[in-house]
C-alpha positions in Angstrom: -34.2 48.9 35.1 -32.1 46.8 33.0 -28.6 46.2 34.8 -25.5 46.7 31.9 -23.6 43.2 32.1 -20.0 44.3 30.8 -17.9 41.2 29.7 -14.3 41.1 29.6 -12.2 40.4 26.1 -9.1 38.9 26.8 -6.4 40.3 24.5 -5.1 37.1 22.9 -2.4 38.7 21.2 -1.3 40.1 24.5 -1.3 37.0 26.5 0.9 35.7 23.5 3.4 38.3 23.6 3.8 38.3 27.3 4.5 34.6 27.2 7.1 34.9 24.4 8.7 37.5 26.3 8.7 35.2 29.9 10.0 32.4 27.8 13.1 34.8 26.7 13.5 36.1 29.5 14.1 32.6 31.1 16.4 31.3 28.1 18.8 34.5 28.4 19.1 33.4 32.1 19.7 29.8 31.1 22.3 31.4 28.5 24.0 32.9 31.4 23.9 29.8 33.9 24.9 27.7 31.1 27.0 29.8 28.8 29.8 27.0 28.3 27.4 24.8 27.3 25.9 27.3 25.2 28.8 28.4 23.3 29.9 24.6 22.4 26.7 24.0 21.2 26.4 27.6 19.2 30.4 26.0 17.9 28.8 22.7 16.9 25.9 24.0 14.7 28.1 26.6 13.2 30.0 23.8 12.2 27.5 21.6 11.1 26.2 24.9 9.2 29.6 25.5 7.2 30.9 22.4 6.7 27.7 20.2 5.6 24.5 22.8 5.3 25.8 25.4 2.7 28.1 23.2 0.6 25.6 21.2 0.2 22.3 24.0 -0.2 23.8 26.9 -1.7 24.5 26.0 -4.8 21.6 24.3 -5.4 20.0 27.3 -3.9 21.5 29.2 -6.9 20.6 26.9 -9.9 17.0 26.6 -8.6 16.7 30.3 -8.2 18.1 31.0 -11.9 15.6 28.0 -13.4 12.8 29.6 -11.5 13.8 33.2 -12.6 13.9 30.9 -16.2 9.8 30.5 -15.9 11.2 26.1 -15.3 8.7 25.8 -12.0 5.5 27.3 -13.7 3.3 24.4 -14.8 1.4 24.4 -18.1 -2.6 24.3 -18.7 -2.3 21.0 -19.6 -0.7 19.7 -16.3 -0.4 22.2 -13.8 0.5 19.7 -11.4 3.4 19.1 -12.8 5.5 21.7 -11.0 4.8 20.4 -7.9 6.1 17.1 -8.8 9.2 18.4 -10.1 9.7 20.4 -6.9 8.9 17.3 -5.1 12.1 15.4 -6.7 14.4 18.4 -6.7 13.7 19.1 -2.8 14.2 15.3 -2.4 18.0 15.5 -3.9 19.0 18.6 -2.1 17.1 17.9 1.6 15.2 20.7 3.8 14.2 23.4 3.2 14.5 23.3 -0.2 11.0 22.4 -0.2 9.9 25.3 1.2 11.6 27.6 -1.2 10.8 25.9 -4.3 7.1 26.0 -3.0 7.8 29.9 -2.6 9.0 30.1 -6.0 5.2 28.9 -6.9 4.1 30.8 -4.8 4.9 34.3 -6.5 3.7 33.1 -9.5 -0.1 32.0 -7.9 -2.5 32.0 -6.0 -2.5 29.3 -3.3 -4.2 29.5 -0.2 -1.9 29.0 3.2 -3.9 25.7 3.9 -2.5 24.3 0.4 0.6 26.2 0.5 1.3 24.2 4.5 0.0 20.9 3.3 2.1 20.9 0.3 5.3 22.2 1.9 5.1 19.8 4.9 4.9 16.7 2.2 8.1 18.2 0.2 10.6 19.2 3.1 12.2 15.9 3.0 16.2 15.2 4.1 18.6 14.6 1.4 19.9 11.1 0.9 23.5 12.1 1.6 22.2 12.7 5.0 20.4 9.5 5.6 22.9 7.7 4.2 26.3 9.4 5.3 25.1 11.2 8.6 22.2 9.0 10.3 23.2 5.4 8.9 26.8 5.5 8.7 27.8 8.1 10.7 26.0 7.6 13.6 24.0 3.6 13.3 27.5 2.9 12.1 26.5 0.4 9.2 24.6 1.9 5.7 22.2 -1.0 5.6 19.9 0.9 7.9 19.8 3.3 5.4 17.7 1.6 3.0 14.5 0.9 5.1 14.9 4.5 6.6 14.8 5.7 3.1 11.8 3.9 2.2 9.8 4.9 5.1 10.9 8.5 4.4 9.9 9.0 1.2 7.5 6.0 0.4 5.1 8.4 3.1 5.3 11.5 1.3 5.1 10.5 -2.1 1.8 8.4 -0.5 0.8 11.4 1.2 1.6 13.4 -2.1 -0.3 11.5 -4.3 -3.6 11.1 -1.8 -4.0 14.9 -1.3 -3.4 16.2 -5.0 -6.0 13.6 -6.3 -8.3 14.8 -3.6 -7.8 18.6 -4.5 -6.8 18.2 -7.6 -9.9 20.2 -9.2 -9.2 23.1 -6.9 -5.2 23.1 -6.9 -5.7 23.1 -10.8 -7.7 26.3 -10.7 -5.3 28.0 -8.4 -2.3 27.3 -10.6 -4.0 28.4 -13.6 -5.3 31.8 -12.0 -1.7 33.7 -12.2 -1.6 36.1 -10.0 1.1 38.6 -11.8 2.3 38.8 -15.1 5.8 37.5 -15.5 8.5 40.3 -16.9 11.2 39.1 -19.1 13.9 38.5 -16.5 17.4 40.3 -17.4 19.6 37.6 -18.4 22.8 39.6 -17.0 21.4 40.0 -13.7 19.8 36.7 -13.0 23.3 35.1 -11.8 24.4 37.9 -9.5 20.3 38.0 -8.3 20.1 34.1 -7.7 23.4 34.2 -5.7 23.0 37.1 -3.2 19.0 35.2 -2.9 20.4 32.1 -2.3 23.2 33.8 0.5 20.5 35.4 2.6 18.3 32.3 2.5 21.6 30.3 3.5 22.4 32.9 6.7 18.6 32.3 7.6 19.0 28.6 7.5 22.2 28.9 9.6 21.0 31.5 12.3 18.1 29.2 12.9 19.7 26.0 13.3 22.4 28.0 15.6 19.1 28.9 18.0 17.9 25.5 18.2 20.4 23.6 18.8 22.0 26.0 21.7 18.2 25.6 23.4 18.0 22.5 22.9 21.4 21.4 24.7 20.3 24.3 27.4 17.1 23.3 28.4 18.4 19.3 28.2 21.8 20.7 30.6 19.3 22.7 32.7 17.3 19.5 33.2 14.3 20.7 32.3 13.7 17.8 29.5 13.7 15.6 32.8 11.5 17.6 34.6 8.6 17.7 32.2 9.0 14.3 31.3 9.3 12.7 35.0 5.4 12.1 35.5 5.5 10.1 32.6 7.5 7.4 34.5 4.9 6.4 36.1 2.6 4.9 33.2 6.2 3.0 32.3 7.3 4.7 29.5 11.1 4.8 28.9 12.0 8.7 30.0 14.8 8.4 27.8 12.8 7.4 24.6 11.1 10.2 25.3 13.6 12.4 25.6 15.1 11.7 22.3 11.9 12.1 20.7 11.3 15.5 22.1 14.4 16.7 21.3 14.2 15.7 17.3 10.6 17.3 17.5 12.7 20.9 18.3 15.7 19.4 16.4 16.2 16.8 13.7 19.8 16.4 14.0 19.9 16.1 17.7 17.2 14.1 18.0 18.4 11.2 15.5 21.6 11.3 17.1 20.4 11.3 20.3 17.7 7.7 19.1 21.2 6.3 17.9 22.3 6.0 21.3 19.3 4.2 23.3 20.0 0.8 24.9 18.2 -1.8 24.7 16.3 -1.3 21.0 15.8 -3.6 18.3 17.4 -2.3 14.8 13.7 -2.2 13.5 12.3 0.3 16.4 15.3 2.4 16.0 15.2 2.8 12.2 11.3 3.4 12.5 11.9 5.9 15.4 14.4 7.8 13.9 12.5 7.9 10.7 10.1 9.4 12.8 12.2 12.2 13.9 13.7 13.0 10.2 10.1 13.2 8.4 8.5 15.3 11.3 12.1 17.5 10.7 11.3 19.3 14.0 10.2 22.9 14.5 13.7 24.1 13.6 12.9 23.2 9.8 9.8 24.8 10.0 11.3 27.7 11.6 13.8 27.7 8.8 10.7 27.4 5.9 8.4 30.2 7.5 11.2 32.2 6.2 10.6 31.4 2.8 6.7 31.6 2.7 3.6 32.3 4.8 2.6 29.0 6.6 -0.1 28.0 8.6 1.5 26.5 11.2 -1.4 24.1 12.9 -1.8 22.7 9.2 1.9 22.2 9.0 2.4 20.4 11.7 -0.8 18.2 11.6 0.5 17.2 8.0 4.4 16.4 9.0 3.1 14.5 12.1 0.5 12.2 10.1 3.5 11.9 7.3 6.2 11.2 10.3 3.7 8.2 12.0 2.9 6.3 8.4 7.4 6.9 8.1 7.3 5.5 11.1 5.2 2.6 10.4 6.6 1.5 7.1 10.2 1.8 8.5 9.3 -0.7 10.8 7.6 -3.1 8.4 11.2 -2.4 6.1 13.2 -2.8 8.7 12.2 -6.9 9.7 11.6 -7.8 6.1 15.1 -6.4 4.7 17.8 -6.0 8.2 19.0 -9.0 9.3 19.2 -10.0 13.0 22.9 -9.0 13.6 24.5 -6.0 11.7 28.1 -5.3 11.9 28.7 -1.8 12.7 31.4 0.6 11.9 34.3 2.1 13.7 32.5 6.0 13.7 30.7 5.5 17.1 30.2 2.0 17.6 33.3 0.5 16.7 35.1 -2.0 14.9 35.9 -2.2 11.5 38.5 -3.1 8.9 39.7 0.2 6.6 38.3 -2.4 3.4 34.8 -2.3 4.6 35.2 1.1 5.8 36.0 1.8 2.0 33.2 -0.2 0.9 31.2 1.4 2.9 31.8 4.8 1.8 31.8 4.0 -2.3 28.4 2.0 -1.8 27.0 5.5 0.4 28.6 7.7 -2.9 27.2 5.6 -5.3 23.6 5.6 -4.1 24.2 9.3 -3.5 25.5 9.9 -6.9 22.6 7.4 -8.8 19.8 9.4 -6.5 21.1 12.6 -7.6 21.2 11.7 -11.6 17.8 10.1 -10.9 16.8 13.3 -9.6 18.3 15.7 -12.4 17.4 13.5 -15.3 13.3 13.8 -14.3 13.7 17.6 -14.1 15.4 17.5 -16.9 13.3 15.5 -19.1 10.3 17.1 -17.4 11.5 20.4 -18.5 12.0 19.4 -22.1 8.3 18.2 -22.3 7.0 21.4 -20.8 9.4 23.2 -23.8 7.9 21.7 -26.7 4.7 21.8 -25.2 5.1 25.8 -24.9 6.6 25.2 -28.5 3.3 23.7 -29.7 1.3 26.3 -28.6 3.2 28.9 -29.7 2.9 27.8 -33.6 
C-alpha cells in the first residue's frame, strides 16, 4: 500500500503581499507617531520637486517627447546603436529619469528583452551636471572643485560600462533594434505639442509623488531610530555607524544620502567625493521607483548593474580626487562657511559656465547625430 506523501506549496505571491501590507501598516503608524516630522519632510521634497525637479525635467520632457513622436530616437540599419548613444548624452544633460523614458521611447518602437531593457536603463539614469555641480559641490561640499572628480567618476563608469556591454551584445542588441515591433503612423503634426505636454505632466507628477514618499520614510524611519537599530550590530566589527547610515539612506534616497555624506567628520576630501559618487550613480531605489514608471524593469538586473556602475564611480572618484584636489580646499559660506561675495560670484559663473558648455556639448551631438541619420534616410530614399 503506497502511502500519498502530500507536499505543501507556499504561495510566494502571498507571502509578498502580506509583508507589503505589514510593512504599511507599520509606516502609517510611524506617519502618525511622527506626523511633524513627516509633514516637513513631505514640505521639503515638494519643494525640492517644484523649484529644482520640474523646471529643470519638464521641458526637456516635452522636446524629447515631440523628437521621439518625430521618429529622432529610432536608429537606422546601418547603426542601430546609435540611438542609444544619443539617449545616453541627452539623459546625461537633463539628469534621472530621463534615462528611463528615453529608453521607453525605444522601447515602443522594439523589441528588447527586460534583461537589456534594465541593463541599459541602469547605465543611462545618470544626475545632471547642474546637480553635481550646483547642489552636491557647491551647495552642500561648499567649493565646486569637488565637482570635477565627482563628475568623472560618474560618468567615466557608465560610458565604460556602456561601451563594455554594447560590444558584448552588440550582435543581439542589433537584431532586436532592427526587428520593429509596430509600424510607425504618421504622427499629427497639430497634436504632437498638446500630446508631448500633457505626457511630459503626468510623467512629471510621477516623479514628484515618488520622491515625496521617499523622502518622508526616509526621515521617518531615521526619526524613529530604526536606521540605528539595524545598523547597531555592525559596531562591533568597527565600522563607522554613521558612514553607514548615510550610505543606507542615499541607497533609498540620492538627495538625502549625498547631503547626509557631506556632513561626516573626520573624512578626507577624496573618500567623501568617492562616497558620494557612490550614492549619486547607484541613484537609490527612489529613482528606480521613479523609472519603473516609464518601462517594465527587471529589478534584480537593475540593481546588480547600478551597484557594479556605483563601486567602479566610486573607485575612479577616489583615484580623481588625490590626483586633481589639493590638500586644503576653501569652502563656501552655504554650509560650511566663509567666503567673500567675489568668490562667491566666481563660483557661481564657473558652475554656469560648465553647466552651459555641458549642455551645448550635449545638444550639438544630438543635433549633429540627427542630421547624419537625415541624409542617411535621404540616401535611401533616392
Amino acid at each position: 500500500m503506497r502511502l500519498a506523501v502530500t507536499k505543501t506549496k507556499f504561495d510566494t505571491t502571498s507571502i509578498n503581499t502580506t509583508i507589503i501590507n505589514v510593512a504599511c501598516i507599520i509606516v502609517c503608524v510611524l506617519l502618525i507617531a511622527y506626523n511633524k516630522t513627516a509633514m516637513l519632510a513631505a514640505t521639503k521634497a515638494f519643494e525640492i520637486w517644484l523649484t529644482a525637479v520640474m523646471p529643470a525635467l519638464f521641458p526637456f520632457f516635452i522636446c524629447t517627447s515631440i523628437m521621439q513622436k518625430n521618429g529622432i530616437f529610432e536608429s537606422s540599419k546601418a547603426s542601430p546603436l546609435v540611438s542609444i548613444f544619443v539617449l545616453f548624452f541627452a539623459s546625461a544633460i537633463s539628469g534621472a529619469p530621463s534615462g528611463a523614458r528615453l529608453m521607453s521611447n525605444i522601447n515602443e518602437r522594439y523589441k528588447l528583452d527586460d534583461g537589456t531593457t534594465s541593463t541599459l536603463t541602469a547605465l543611462c539614469n545618470m544626475v545632471s551636471p547642474t546637480f553635481i555641480i550646483g547642489t552636491v559641490s557647491f551647495a552642500m561640499l561648499g567649493s565646486i572643485q569637488y565637482a570635477i572628480p565627482i563628475m568623472i567618476g560618474h560618468y567615466l563608469s557608465s560610458i565604460i560600462l556602456l561601451t563594455a556591454y554594447l560590444f558584448r551584445n552588440k550582435n543581439r542588441i542589433n537584431k532586436c533594434m532592427q526587428s520593429i515591433s509596430k509600424p510607425r503612423n504618421k504622427p499629427d503634426s497639430s497634436k504632437i505639442l498638446i500630446d508631448s505636454i500633457l505626457a511630459s505632466g503626468v510623467s512629471i507628477l510621477k516623479i514628484g509623488g515618488t520622491i515625496i514618499f521617499f523622502m518622508v520614510f526616509t526621515e521617518v524611519i531615521n526619526k524613529a531610530g530604526l536606521l540605528d537599530l539595524i545598523l547597531k550590530p555592525l559596531a562591533l566589527l568597527g565600522l563607522r555607524i554613521d558612514v553607514l547610515k548615510s550610505i543606507v539612506v542615499g541607497v533609498l534616497e540620492m538627495a538625502n544620502g549625498s547631503y547626509s555624506v557631506s556632513q561626516l567628520s573626520g573624512m578626507s576630501h577624496s573618500l567623501t567625493c568617492a562616497l558620494i559618487c557612490f550614492v549619486i550613480t547607484f541613484s537609490g531605489l527612489c529613482i528606480m521607483t521613479q523609472s519603473m514608471s516609464f518601462l517594465r524593469l527587471n529589478q534584480k538586473k537593475y540593481i546588480a548593474s547600478k551597484l557594479i556602475c556605483a563601486v567602479l564611480a566610486f573607485v575612479l572618484a577616489y583615484l580623481a580626487s588625490e590626483i586633481i584636489l589639493p590638500d586644503s580646499i576653501t569652502t563656501s559660506g552655504l554650509i560650511h562657511g566663509g567666503l567673500e561675495n567675489s568668490k562667491i560670484f566666481t563660483n557661481n559663473l564657473f558652475a554656469l559656465l560648465s553647466i552651459v558648455s555641458a549642455s551645448i556639448l550635449g545638444v550639438a551631438t544630438i543635433y549633429l547625430s540627427c542630421i547624419i541619420k537625415n541624409r542617411k534616410r535621404m540616401e535611401r530614399s533616392r
